[in-house]
N, CA, C and O atoms as a GROMACS GRO file, in nm:
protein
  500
    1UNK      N    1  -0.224   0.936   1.846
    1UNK     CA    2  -0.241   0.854   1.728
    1UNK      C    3  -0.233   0.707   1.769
    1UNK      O    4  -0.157   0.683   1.862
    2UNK      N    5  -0.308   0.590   1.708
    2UNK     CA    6  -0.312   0.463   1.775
    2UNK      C    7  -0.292   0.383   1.640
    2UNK      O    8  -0.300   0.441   1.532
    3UNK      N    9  -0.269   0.264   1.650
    3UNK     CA   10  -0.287   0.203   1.498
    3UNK      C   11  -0.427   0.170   1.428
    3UNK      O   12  -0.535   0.166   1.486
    4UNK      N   13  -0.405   0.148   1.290
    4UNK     CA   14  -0.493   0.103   1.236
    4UNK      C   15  -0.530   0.000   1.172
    4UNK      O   16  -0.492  -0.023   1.057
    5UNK      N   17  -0.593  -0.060   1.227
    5UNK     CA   18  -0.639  -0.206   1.121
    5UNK      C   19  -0.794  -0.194   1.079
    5UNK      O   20  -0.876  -0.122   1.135
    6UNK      N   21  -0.819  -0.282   0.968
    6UNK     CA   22  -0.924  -0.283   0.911
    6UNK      C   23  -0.951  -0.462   0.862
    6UNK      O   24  -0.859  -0.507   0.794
    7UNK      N   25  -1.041  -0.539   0.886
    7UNK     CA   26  -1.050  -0.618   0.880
    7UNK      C   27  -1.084  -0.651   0.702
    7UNK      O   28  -1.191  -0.628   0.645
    8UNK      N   29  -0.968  -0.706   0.646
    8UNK     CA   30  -1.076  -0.772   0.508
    8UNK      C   31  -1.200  -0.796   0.477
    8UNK      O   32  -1.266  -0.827   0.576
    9UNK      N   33  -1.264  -0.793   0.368
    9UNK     CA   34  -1.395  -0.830   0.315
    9UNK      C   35  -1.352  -0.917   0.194
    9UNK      O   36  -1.235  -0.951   0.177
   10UNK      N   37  -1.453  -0.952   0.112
   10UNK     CA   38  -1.413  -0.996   0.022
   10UNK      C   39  -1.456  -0.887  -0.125
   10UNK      O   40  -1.493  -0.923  -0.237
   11UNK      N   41  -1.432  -0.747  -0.070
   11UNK     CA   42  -1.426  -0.695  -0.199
   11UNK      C   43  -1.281  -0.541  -0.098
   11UNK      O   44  -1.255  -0.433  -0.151
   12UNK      N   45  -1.228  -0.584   0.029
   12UNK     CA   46  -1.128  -0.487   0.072
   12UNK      C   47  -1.026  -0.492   0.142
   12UNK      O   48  -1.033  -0.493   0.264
   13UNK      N   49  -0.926  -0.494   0.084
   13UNK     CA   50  -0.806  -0.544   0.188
   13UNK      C   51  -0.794  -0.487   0.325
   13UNK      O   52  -0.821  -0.376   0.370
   14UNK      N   53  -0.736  -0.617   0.391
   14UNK     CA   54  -0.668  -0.575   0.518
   14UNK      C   55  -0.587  -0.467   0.551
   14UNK      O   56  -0.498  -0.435   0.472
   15UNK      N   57  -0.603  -0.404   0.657
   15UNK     CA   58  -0.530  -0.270   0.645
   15UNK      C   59  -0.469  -0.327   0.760
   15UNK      O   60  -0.528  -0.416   0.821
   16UNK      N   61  -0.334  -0.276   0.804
   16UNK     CA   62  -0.259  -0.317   0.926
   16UNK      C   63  -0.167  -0.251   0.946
   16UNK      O   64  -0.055  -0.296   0.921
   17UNK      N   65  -0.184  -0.110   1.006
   17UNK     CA   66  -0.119  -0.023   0.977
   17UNK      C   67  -0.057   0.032   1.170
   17UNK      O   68  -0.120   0.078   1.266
   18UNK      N   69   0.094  -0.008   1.148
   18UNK     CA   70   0.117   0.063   1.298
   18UNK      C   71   0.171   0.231   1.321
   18UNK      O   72   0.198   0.318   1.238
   19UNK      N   73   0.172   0.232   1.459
   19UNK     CA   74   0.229   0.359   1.433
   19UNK      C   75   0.368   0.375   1.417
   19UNK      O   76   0.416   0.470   1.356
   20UNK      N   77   0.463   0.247   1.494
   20UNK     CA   78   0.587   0.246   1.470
   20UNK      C   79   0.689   0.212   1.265
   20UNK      O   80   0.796   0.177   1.216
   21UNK      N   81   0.543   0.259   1.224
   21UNK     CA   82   0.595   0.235   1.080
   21UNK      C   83   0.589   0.095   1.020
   21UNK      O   84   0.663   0.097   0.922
   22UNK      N   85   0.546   0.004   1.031
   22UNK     CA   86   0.509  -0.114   0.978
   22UNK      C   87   0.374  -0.120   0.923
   22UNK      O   88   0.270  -0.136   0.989
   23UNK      N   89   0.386  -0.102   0.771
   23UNK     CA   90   0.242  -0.086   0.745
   23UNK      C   91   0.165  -0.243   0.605
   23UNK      O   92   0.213  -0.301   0.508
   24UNK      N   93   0.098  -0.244   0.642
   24UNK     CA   94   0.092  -0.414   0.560
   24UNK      C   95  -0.071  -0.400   0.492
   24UNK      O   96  -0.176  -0.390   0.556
   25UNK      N   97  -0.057  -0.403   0.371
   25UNK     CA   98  -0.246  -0.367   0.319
   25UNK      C   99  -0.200  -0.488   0.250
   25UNK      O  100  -0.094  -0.490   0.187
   26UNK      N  101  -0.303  -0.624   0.264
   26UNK     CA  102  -0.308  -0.788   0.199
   26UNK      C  103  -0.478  -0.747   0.131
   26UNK      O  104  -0.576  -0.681   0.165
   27UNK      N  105  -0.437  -0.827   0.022
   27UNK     CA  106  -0.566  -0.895   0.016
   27UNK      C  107  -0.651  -0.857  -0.143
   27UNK      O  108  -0.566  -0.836  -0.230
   28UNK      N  109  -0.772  -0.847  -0.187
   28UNK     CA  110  -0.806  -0.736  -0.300
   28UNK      C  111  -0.932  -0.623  -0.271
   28UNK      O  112  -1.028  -0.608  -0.196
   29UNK      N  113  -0.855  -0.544  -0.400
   29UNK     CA  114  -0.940  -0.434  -0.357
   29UNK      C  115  -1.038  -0.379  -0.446
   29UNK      O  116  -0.985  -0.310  -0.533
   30UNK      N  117  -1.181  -0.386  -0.456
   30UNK     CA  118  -1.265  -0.350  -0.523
   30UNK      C  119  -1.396  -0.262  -0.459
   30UNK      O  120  -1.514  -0.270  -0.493
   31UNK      N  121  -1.328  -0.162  -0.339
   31UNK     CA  122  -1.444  -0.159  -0.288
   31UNK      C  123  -1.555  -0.095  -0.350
   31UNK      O  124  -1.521  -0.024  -0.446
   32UNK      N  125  -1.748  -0.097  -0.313
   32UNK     CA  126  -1.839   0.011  -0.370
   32UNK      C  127  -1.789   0.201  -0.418
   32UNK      O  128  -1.801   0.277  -0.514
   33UNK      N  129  -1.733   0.200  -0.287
   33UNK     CA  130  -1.727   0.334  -0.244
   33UNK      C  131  -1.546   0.373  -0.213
   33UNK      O  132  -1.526   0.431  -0.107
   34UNK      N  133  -1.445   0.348  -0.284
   34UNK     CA  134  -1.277   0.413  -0.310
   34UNK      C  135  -1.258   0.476  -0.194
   34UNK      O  136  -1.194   0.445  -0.093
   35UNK      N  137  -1.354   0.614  -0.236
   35UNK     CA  138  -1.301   0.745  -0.114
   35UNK      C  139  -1.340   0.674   0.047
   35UNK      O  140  -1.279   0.670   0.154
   36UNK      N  141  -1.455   0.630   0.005
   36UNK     CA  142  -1.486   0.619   0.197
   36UNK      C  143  -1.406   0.510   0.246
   36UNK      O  144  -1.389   0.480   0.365
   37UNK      N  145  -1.366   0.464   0.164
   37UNK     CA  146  -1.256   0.317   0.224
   37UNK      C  147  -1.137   0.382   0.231
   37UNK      O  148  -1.088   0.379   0.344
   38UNK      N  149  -1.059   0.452   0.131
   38UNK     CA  150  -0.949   0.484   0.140
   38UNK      C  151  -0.892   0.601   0.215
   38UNK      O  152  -0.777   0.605   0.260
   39UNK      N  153  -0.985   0.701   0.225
   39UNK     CA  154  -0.945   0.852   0.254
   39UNK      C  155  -0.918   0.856   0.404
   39UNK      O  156  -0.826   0.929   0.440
   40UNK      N  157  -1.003   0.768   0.518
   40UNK     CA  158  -0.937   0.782   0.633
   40UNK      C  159  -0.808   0.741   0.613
   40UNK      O  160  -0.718   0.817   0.649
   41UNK      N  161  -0.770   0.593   0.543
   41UNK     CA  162  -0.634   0.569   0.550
   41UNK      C  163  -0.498   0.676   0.474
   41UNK      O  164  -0.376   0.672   0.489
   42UNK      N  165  -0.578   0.758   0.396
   42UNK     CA  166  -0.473   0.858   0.366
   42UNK      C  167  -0.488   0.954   0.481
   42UNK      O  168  -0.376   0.998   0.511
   43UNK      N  169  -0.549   0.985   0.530
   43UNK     CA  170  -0.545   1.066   0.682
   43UNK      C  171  -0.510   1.028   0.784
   43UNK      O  172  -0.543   1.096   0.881
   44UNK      N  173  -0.435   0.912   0.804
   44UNK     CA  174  -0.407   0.824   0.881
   44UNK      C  175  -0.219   0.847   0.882
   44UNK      O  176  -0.142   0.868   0.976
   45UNK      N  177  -0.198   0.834   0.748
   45UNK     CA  178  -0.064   0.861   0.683
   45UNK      C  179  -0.027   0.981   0.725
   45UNK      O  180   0.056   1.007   0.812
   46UNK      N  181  -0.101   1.066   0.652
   46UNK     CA  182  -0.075   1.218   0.693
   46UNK      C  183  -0.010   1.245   0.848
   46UNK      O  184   0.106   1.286   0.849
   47UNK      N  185  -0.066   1.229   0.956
   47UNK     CA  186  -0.039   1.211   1.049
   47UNK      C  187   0.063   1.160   1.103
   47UNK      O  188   0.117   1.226   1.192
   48UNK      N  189   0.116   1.039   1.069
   48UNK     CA  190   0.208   0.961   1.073
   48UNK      C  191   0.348   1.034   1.096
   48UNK      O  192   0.376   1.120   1.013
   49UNK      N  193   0.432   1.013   1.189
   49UNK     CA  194   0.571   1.041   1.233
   49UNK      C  195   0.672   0.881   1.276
   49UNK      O  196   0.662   0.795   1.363
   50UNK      N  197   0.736   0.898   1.194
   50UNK     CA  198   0.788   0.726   1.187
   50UNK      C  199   0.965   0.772   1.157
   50UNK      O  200   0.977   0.863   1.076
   51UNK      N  201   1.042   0.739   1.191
   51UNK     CA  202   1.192   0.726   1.156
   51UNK      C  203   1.196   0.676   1.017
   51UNK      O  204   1.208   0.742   0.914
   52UNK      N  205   1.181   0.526   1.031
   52UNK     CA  206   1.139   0.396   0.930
   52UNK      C  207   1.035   0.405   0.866
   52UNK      O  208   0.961   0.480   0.929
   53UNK      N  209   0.975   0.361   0.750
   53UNK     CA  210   0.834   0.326   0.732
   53UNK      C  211   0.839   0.206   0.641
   53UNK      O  212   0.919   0.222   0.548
   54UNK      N  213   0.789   0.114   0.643
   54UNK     CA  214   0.788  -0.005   0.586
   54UNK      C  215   0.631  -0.078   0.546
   54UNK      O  216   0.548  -0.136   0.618
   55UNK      N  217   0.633  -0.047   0.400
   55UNK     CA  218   0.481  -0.101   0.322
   55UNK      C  219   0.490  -0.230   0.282
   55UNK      O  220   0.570  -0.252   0.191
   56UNK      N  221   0.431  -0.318   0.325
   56UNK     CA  222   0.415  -0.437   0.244
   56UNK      C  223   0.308  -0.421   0.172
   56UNK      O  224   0.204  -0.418   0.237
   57UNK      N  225   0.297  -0.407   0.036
   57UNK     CA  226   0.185  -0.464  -0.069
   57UNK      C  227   0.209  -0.564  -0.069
   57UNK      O  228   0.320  -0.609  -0.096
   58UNK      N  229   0.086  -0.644  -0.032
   58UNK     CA  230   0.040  -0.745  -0.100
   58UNK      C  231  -0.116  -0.777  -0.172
   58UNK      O  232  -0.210  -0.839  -0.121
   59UNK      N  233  -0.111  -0.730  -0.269
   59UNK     CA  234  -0.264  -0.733  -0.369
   59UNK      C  235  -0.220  -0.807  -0.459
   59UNK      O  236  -0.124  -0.817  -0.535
   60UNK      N  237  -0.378  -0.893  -0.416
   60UNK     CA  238  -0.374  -0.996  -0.566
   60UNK      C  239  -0.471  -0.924  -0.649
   60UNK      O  240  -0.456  -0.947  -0.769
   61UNK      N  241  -0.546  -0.862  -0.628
   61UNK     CA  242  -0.606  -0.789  -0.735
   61UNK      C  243  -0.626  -0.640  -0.709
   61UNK      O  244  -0.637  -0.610  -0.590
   62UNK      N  245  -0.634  -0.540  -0.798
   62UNK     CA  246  -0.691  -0.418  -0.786
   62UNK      C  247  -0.793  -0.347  -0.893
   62UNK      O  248  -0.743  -0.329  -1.004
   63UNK      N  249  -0.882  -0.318  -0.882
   63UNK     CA  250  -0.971  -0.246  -0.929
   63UNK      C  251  -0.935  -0.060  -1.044
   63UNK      O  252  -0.883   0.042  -0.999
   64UNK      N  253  -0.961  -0.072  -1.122
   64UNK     CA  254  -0.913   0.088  -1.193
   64UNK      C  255  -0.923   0.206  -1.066
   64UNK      O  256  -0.821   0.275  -1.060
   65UNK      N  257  -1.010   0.235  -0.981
   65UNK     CA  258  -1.009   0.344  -0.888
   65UNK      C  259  -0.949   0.273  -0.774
   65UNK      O  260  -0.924   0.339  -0.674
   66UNK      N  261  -0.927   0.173  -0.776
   66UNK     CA  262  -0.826   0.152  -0.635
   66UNK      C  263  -0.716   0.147  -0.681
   66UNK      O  264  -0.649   0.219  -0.607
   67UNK      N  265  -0.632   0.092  -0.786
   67UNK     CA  266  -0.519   0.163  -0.807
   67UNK      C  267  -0.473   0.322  -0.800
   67UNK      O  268  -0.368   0.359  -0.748
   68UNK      N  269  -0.563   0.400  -0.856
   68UNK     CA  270  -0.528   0.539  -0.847
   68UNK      C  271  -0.543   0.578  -0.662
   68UNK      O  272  -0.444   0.621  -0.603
   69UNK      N  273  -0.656   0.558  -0.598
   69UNK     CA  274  -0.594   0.546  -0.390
   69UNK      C  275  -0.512   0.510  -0.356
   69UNK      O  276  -0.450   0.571  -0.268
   70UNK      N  277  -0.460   0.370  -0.417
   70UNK     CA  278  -0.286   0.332  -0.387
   70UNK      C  279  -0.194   0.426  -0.442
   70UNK      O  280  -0.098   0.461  -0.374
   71UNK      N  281  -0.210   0.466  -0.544
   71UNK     CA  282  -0.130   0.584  -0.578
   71UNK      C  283  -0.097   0.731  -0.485
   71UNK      O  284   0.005   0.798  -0.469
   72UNK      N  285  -0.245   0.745  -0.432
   72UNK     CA  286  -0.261   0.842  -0.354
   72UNK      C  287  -0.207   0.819  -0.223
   72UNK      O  288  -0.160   0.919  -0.168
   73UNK      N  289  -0.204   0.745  -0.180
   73UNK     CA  290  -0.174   0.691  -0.045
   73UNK      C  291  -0.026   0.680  -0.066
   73UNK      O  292   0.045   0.683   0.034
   74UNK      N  293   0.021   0.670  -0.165
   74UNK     CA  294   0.179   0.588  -0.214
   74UNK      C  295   0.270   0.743  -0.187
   74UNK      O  296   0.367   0.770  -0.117
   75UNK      N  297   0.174   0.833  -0.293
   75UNK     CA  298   0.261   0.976  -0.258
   75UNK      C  299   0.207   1.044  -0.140
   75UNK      O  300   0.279   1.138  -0.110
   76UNK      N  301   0.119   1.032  -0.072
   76UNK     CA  302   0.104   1.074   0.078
   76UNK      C  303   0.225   1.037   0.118
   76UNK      O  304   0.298   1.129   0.154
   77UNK      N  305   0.274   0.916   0.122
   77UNK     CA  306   0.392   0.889   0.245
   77UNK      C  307   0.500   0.947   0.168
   77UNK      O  308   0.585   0.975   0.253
   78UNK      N  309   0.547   0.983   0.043
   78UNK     CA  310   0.614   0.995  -0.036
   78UNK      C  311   0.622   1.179   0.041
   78UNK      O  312   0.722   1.235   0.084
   79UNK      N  313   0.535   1.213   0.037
   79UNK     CA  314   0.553   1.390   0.070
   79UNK      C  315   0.520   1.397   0.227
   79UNK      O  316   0.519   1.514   0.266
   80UNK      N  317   0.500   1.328   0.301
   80UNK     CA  318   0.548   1.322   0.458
   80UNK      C  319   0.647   1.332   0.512
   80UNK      O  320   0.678   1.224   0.560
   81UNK      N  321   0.762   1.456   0.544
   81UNK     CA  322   0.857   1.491   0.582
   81UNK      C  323   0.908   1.409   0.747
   81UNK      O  324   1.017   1.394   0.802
   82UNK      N  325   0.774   1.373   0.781
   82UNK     CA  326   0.802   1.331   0.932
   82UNK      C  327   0.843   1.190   0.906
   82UNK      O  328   0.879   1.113   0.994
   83UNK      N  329   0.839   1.172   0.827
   83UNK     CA  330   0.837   1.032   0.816
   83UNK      C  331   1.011   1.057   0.745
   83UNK      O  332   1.039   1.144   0.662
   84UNK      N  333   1.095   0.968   0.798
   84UNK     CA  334   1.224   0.951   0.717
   84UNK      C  335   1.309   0.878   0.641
   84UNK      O  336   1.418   0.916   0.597
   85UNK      N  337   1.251   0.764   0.624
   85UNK     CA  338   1.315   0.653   0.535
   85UNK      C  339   1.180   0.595   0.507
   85UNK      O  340   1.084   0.602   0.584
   86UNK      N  341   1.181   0.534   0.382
   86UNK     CA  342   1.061   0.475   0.345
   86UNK      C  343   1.089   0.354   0.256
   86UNK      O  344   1.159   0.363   0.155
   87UNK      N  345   1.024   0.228   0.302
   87UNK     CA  346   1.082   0.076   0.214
   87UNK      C  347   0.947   0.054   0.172
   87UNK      O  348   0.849   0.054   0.246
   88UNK      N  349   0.947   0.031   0.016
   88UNK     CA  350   0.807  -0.058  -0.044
   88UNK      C  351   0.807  -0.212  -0.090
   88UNK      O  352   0.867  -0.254  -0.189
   89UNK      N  353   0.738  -0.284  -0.007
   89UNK     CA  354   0.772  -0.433  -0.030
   89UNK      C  355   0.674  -0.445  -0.111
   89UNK      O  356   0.568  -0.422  -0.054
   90UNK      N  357   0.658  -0.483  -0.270
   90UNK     CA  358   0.552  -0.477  -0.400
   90UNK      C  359   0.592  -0.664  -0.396
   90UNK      O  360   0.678  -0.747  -0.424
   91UNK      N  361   0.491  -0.649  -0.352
   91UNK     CA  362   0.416  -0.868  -0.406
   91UNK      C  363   0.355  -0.856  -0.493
   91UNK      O  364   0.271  -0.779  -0.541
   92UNK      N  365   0.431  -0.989  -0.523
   92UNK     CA  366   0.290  -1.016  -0.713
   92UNK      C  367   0.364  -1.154  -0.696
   92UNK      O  368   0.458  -1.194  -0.627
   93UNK      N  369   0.274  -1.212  -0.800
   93UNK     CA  370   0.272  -1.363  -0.828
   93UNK      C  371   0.370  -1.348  -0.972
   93UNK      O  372   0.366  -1.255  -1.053
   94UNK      N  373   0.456  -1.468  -0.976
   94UNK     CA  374   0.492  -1.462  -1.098
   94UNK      C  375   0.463  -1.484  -1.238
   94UNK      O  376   0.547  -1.483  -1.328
   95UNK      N  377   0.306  -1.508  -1.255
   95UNK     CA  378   0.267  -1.508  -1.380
   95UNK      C  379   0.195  -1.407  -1.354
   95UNK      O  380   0.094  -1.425  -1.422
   96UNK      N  381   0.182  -1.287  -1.282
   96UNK     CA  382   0.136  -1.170  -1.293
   96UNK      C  383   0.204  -1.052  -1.329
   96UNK      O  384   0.219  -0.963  -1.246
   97UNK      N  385   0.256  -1.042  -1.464
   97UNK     CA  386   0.330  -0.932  -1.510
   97UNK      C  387   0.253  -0.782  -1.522
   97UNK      O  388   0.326  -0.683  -1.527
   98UNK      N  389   0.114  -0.763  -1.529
   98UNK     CA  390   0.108  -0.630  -1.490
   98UNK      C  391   0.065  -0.608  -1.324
   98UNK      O  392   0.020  -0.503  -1.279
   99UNK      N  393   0.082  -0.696  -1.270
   99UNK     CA  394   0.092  -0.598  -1.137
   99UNK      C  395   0.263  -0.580  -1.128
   99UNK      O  396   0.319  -0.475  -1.097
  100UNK      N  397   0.322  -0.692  -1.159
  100UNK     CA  398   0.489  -0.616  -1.169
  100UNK      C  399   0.470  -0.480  -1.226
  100UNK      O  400   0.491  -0.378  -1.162
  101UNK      N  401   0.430  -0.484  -1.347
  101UNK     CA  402   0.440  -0.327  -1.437
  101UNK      C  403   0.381  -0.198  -1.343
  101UNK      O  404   0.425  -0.082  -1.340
  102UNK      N  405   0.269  -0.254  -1.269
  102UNK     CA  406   0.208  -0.100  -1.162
  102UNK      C  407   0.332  -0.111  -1.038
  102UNK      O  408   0.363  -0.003  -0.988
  103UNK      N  409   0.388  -0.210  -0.997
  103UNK     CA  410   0.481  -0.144  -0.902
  103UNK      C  411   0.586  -0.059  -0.989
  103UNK      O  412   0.613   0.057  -0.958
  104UNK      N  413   0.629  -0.105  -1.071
  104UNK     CA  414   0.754   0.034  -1.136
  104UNK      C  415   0.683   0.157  -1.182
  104UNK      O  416   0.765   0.245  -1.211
  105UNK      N  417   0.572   0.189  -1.198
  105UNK     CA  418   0.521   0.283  -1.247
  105UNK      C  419   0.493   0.348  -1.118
  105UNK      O  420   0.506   0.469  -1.106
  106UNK      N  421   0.451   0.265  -1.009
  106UNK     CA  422   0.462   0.352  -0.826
  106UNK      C  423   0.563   0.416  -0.809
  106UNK      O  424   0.567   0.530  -0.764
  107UNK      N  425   0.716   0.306  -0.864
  107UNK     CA  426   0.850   0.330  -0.811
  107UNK      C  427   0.918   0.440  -0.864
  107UNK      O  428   1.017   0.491  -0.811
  108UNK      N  429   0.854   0.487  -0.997
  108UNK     CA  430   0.898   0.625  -1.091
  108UNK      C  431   0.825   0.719  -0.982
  108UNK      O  432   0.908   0.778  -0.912
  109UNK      N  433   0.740   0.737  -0.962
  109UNK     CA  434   0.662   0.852  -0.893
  109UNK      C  435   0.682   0.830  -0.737
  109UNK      O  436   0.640   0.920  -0.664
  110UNK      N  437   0.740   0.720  -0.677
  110UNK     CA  438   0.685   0.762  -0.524
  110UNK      C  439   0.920   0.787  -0.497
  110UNK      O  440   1.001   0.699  -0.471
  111UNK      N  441   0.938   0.906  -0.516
  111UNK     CA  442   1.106   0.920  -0.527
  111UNK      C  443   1.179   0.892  -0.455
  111UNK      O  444   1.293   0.856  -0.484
  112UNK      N  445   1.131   0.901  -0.330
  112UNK     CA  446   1.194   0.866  -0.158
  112UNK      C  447   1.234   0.698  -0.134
  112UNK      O  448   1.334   0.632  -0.104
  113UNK      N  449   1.066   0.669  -0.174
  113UNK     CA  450   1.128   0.540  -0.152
  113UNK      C  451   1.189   0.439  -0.179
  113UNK      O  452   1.185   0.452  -0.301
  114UNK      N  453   1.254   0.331  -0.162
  114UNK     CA  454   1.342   0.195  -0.212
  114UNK      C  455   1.190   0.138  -0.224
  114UNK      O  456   1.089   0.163  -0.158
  115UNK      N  457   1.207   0.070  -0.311
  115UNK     CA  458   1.087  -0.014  -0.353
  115UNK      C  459   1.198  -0.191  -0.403
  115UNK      O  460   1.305  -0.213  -0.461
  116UNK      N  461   1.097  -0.269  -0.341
  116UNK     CA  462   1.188  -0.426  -0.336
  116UNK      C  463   1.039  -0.463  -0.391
  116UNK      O  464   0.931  -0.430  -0.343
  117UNK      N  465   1.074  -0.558  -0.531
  117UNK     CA  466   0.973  -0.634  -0.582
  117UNK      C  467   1.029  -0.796  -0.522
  117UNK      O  468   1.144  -0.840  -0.512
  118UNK      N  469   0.895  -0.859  -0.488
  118UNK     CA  470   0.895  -1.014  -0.416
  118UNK      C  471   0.815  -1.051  -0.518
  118UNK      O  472   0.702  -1.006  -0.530
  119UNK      N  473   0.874  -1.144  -0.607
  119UNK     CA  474   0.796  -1.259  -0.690
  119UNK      C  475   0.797  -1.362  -0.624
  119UNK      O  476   0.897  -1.417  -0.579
  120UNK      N  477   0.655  -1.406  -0.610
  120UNK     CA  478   0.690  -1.570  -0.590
  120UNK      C  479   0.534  -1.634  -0.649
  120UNK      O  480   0.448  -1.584  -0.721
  121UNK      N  481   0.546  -1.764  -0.582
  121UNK     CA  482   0.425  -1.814  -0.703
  121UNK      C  483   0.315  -1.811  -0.581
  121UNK      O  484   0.347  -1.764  -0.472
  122UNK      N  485   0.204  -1.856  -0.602
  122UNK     CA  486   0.102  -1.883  -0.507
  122UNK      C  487   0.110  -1.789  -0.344
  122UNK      O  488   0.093  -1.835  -0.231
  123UNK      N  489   0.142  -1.641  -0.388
  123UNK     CA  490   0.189  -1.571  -0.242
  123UNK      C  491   0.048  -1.520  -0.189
  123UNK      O  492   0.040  -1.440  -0.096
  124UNK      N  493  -0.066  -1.574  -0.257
  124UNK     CA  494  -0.203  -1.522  -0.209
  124UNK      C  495  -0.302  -1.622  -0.152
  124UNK      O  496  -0.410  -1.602  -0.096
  125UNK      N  497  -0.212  -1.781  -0.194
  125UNK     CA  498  -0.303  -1.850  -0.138
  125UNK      C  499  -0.359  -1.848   0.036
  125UNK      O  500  -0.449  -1.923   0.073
   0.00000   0.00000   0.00000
């Protein structure tokens, strides 16, 4: 297994995903095509054997079907036994109250993990 990165577009976040469990998706997400962008990276997870695992979200925007892949991807690591501790770092801007509202609605469903919300202002410039 090797890491994965994926270079931004301007309709797909950065993927930056190691194998030692540091995993960092920046940026927004609207891609044409959900599955073909997302599904290697849930197969990517799957795989994954980590002690630690540590997500930074950072999305300034998401799309109706890319929220539900983050979801998917959210309980992939959530039902990965190999994996043993799991931290969710949820960014949002502070005049962005429903992306606050989709991280607690992650944090009800993904059970394993500690989820830490980071407000701050301008965290996308």
């Amino acid at each position: 297994m090797t890491n994965l990165f994926i270079q931004k577009t301007r309709s797909t976040p950065e993927i930056d995903f190691k194998i030692s469990g540091e995993l960092i998706i920046t940026g927004r997400s609207l891609p044409e095509d959900v599955h073909r962008f997302y599904d290697p990276i849930v197969d990517w997870i799957e795989k994954l054997e980590c002690e630690n695992l540590t997500l930074d979200l950072k999305l300034e925007y998401l799309n109706t079907s890319s929220t539900k892949k983050i979801l998917t991807l959210l309980l992939t690591i959530n039902e990965n036994l190999k994996i043993k501790n799991i931290t969710v770092n949820w960014y949002y801007e502070s005049d962005d109250m429903e992306m606050e509202d989709l991280g607690l609605i992650y944090e009800e469903d993904v059970t394993r993990a500690k989820f830490n919300f980071i407000e701050g202002v301008d965290l996308f410039d």
